[in-house]
ROROZA-850134 format. One record per residue (C-alpha): x, y, z; residue in one letter. Coordinates in Angstrom, 1 decimal. Layout:
residues N
<site><X>X</X><Y>Y</Y><Z>Z</Z><code>A</code></site>
...
//
This chain:
residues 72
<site><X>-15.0</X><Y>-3.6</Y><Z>-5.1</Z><code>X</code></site>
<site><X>-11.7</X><Y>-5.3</Y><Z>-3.3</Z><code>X</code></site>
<site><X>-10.1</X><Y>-5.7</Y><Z>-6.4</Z><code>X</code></site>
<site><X>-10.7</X><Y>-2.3</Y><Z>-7.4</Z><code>X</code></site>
<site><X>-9.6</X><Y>-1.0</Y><Z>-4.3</Z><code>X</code></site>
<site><X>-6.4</X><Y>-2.9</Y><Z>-3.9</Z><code>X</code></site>
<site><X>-5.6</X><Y>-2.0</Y><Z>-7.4</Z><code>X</code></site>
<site><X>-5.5</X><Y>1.9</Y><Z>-6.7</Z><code>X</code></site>
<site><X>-3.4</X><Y>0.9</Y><Z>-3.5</Z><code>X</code></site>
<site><X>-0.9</X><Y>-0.8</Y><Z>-6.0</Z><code>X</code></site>
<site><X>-1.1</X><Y>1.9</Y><Z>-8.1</Z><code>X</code></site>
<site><X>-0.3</X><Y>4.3</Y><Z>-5.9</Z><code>X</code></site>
<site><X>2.3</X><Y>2.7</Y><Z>-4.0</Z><code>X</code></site>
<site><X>3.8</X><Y>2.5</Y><Z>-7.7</Z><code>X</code></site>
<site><X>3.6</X><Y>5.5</Y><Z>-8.9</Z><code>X</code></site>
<site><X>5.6</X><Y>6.8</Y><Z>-5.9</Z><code>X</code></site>
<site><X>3.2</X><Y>8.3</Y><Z>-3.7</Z><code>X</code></site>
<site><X>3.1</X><Y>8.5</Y><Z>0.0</Z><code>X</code></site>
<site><X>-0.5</X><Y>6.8</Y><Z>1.2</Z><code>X</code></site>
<site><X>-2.1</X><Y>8.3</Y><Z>4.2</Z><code>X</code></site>
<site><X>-4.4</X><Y>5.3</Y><Z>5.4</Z><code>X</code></site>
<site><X>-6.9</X><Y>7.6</Y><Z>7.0</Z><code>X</code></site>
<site><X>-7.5</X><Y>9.5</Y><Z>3.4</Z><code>X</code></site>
<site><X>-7.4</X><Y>6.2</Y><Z>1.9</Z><code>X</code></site>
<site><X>-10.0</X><Y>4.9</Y><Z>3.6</Z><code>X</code></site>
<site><X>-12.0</X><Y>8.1</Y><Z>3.5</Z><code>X</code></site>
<site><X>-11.6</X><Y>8.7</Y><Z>-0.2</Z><code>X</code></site>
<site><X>-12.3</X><Y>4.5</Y><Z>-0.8</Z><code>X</code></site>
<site><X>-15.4</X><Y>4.5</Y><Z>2.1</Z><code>X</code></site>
<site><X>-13.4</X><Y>1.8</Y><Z>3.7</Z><code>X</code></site>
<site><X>-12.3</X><Y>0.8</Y><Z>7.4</Z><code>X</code></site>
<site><X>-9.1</X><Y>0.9</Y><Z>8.6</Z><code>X</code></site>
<site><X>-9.3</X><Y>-2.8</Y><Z>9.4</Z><code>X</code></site>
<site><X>-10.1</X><Y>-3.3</Y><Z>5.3</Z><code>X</code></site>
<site><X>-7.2</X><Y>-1.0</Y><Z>4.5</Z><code>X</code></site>
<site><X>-4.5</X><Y>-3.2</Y><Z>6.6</Z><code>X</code></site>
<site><X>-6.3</X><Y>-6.0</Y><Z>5.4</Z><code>X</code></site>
<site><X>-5.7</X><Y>-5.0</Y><Z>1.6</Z><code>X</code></site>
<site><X>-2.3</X><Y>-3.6</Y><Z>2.9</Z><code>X</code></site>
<site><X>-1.2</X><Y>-7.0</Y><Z>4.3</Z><code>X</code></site>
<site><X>-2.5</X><Y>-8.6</Y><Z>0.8</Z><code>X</code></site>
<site><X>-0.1</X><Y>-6.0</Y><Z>-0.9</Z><code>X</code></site>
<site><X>3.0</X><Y>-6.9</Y><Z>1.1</Z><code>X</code></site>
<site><X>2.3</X><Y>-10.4</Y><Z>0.6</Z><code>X</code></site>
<site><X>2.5</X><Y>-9.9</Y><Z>-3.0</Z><code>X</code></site>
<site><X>5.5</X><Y>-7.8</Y><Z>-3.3</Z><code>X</code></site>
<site><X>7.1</X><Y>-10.5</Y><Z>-1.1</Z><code>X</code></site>
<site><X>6.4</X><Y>-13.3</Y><Z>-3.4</Z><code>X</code></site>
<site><X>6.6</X><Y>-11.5</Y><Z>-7.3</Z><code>X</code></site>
<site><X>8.6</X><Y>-8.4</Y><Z>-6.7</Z><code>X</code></site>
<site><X>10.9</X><Y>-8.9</Y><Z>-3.6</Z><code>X</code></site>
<site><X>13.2</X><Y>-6.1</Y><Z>-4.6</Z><code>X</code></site>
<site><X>10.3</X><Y>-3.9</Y><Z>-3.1</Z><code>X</code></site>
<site><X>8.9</X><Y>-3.4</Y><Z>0.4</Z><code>X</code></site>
<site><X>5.8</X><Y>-1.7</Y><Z>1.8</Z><code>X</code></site>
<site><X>7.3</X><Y>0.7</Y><Z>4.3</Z><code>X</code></site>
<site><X>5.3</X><Y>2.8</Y><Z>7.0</Z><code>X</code></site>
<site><X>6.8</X><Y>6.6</Y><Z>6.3</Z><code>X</code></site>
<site><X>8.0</X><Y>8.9</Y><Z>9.1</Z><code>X</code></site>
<site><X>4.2</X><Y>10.2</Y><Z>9.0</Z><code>X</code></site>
<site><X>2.6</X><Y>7.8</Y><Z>11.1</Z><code>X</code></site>
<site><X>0.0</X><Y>6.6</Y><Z>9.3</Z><code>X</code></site>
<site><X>0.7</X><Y>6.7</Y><Z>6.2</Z><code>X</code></site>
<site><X>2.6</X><Y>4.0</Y><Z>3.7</Z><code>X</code></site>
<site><X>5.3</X><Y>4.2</Y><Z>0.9</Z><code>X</code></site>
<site><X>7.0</X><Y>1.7</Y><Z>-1.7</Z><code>X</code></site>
<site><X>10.4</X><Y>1.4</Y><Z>-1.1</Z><code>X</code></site>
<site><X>12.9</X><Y>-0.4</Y><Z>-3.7</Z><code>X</code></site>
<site><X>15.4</X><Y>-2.4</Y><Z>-1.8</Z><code>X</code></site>
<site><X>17.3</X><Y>-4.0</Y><Z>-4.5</Z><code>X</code></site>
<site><X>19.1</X><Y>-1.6</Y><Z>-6.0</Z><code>X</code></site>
<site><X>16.9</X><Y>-2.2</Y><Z>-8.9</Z><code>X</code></site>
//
């Protein structure tokens, strides 16, 4: 089920859309401590493989977006 879960995360971080935590977590029957758990493993991985990318929190608080900062 984390795999799962973190893979829907990284699919919707990459195919552009905005993630509101508290749907997330609804939607995935997760807490919120899970999601920034999953969130944090995320960020991690970006870091690491695909640096010209960053997790970003959006002007919504609460919610998340993928952000391509390196021009590429």
């Amino acid at each position: 089920m984390k795999t799962t879960i973190i893979l829907l995360l990284y699919d919707a971080f990459m195919s552009g859309e905005t993630v509101s935590r508290a749907k997330f977590c609804k939607k995935h029957m997760i807490a919120e401590r899970t999601f920034y758990r999953y969130l944090h493993e995320l960020t991690e991985f970006f870091r690491s493989y695909k640096p010209v990318y960053m997790i970003d929190g959006s002007q919504i608080k609460g919610s998340y977006v993928l952000k391509n900062v390196g021009g590429a």
